[in-house]
SEDRENDO-680763 format. One record per residue (C-alpha): residue number from 1; x, y, z; residue in three letters. Coordinates in Angstrom, 2 decimals. Example, Ala and Ser with C-alpha at 12.3 -4.5 7.8 and 13.67 -1.06 7.14 Angstrom:
% SEDRENDO-680763
<pt><nr>1</nr><xx>12.30</xx><yy>-4.50</yy><zz>7.80</zz><rest>ALA</rest></pt>
<pt><nr>2</nr><xx>13.67</xx><yy>-1.06</yy><zz>7.14</zz><rest>SER</rest></pt>
//
This chain:
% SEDRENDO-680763
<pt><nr>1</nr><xx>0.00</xx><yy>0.00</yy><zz>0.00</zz><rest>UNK</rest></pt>
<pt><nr>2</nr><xx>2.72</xx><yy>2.71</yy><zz>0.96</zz><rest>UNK</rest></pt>
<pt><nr>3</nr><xx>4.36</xx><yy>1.96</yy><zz>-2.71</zz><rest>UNK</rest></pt>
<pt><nr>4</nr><xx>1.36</xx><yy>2.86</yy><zz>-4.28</zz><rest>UNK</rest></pt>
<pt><nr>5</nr><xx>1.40</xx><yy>5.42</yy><zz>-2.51</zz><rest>UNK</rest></pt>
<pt><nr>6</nr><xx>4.67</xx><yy>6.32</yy><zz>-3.16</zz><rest>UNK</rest></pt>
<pt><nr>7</nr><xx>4.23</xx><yy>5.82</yy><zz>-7.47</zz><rest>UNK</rest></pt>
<pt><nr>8</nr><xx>0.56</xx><yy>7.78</yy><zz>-7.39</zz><rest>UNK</rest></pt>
<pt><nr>9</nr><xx>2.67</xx><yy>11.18</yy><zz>-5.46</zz><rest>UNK</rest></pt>
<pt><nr>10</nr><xx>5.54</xx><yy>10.86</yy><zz>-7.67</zz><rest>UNK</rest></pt>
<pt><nr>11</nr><xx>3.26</xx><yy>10.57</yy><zz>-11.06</zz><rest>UNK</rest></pt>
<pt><nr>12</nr><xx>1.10</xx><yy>13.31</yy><zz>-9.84</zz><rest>UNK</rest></pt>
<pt><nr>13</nr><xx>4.31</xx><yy>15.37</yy><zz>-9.47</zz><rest>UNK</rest></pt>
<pt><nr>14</nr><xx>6.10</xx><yy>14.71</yy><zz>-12.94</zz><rest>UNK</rest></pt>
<pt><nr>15</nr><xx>2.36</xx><yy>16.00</yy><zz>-14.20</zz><rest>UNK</rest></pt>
<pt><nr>16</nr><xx>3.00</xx><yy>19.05</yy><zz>-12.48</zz><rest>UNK</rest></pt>
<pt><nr>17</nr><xx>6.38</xx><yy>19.05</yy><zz>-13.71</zz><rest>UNK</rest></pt>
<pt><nr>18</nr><xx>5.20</xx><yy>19.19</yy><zz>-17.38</zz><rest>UNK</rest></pt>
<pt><nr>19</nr><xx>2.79</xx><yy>21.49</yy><zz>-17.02</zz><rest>UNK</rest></pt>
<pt><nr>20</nr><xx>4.95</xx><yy>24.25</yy><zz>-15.45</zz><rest>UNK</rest></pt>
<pt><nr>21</nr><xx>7.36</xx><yy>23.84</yy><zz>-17.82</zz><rest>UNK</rest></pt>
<pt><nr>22</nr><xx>5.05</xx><yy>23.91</yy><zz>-20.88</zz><rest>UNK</rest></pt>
<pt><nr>23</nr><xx>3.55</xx><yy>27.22</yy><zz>-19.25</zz><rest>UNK</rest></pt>
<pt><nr>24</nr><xx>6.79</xx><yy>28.54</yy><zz>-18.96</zz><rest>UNK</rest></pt>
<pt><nr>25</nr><xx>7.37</xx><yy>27.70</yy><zz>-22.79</zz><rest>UNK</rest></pt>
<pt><nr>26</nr><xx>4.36</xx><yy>29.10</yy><zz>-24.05</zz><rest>UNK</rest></pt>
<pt><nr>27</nr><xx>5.26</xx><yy>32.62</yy><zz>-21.93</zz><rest>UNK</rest></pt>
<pt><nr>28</nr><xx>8.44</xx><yy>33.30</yy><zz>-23.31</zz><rest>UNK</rest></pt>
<pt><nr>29</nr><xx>6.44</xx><yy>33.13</yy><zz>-27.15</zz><rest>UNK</rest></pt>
<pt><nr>30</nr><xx>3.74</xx><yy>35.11</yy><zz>-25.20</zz><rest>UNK</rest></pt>
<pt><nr>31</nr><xx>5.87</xx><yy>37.85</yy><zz>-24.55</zz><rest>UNK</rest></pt>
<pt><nr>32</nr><xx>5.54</xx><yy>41.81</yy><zz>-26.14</zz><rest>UNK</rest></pt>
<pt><nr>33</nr><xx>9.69</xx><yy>41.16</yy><zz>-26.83</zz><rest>UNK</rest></pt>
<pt><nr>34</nr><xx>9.12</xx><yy>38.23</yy><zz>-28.75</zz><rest>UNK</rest></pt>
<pt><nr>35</nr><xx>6.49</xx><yy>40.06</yy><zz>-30.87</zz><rest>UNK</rest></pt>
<pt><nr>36</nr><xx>8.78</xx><yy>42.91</yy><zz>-31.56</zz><rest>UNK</rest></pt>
<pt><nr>37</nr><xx>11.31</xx><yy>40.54</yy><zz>-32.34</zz><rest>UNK</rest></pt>
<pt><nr>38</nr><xx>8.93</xx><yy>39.04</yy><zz>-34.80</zz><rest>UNK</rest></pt>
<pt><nr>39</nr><xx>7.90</xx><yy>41.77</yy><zz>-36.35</zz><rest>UNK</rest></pt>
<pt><nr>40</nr><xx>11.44</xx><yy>43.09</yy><zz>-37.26</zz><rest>UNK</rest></pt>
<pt><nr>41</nr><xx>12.35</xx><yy>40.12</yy><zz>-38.52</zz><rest>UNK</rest></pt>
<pt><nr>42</nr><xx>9.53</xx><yy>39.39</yy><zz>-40.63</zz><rest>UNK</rest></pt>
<pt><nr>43</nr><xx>9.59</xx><yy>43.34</yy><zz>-41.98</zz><rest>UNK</rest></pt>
<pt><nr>44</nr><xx>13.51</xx><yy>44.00</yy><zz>-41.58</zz><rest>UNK</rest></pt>
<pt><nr>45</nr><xx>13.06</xx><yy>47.16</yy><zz>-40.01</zz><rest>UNK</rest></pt>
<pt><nr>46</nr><xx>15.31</xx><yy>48.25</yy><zz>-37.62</zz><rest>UNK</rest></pt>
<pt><nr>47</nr><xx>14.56</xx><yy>48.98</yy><zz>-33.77</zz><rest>UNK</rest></pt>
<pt><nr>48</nr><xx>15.89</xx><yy>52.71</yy><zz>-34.09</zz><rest>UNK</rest></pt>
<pt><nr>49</nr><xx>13.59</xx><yy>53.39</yy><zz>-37.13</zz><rest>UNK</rest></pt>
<pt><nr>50</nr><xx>10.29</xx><yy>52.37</yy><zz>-35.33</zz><rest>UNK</rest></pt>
<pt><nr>51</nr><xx>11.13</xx><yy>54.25</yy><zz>-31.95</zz><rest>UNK</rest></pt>
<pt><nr>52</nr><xx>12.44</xx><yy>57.08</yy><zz>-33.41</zz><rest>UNK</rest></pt>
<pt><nr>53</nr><xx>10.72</xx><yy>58.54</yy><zz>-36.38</zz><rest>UNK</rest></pt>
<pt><nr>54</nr><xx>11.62</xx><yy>61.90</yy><zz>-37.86</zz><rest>UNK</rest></pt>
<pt><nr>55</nr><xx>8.82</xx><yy>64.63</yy><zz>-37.56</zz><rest>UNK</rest></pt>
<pt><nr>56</nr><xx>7.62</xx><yy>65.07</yy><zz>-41.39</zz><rest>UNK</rest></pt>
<pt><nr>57</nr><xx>7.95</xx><yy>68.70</yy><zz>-42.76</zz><rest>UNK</rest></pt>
//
């Protein structure tokens, strides 16, 4: 009885485990650097150009 025990709290925490990690994977492509990295990338435009924009005449 105590193994059982002992395999159901392990397998319950290498569930856990995989979860958190897969939450933790899908954050770091969740994040607003990530997009901006994307988006240069994709449109080869350089940080400096979208931040700092010169006033039109």
């Amino acid at each position: 009885m105590m193994f059982l025990t002992l395999v159901i709290f392990f397998a319950f925490l290498l569930i856990v485990w995989v979860v958190v990690r897969l939450l933790f994977r899908l954050e770091k492509h969740d994040s607003i650097t990530h997009d901006e990295r994307e988006l240069w990338n994709r449109f080869q435009v350089k940080e400096q150009e979208i931040r700092y924009r010169k006033p039109k005449k």
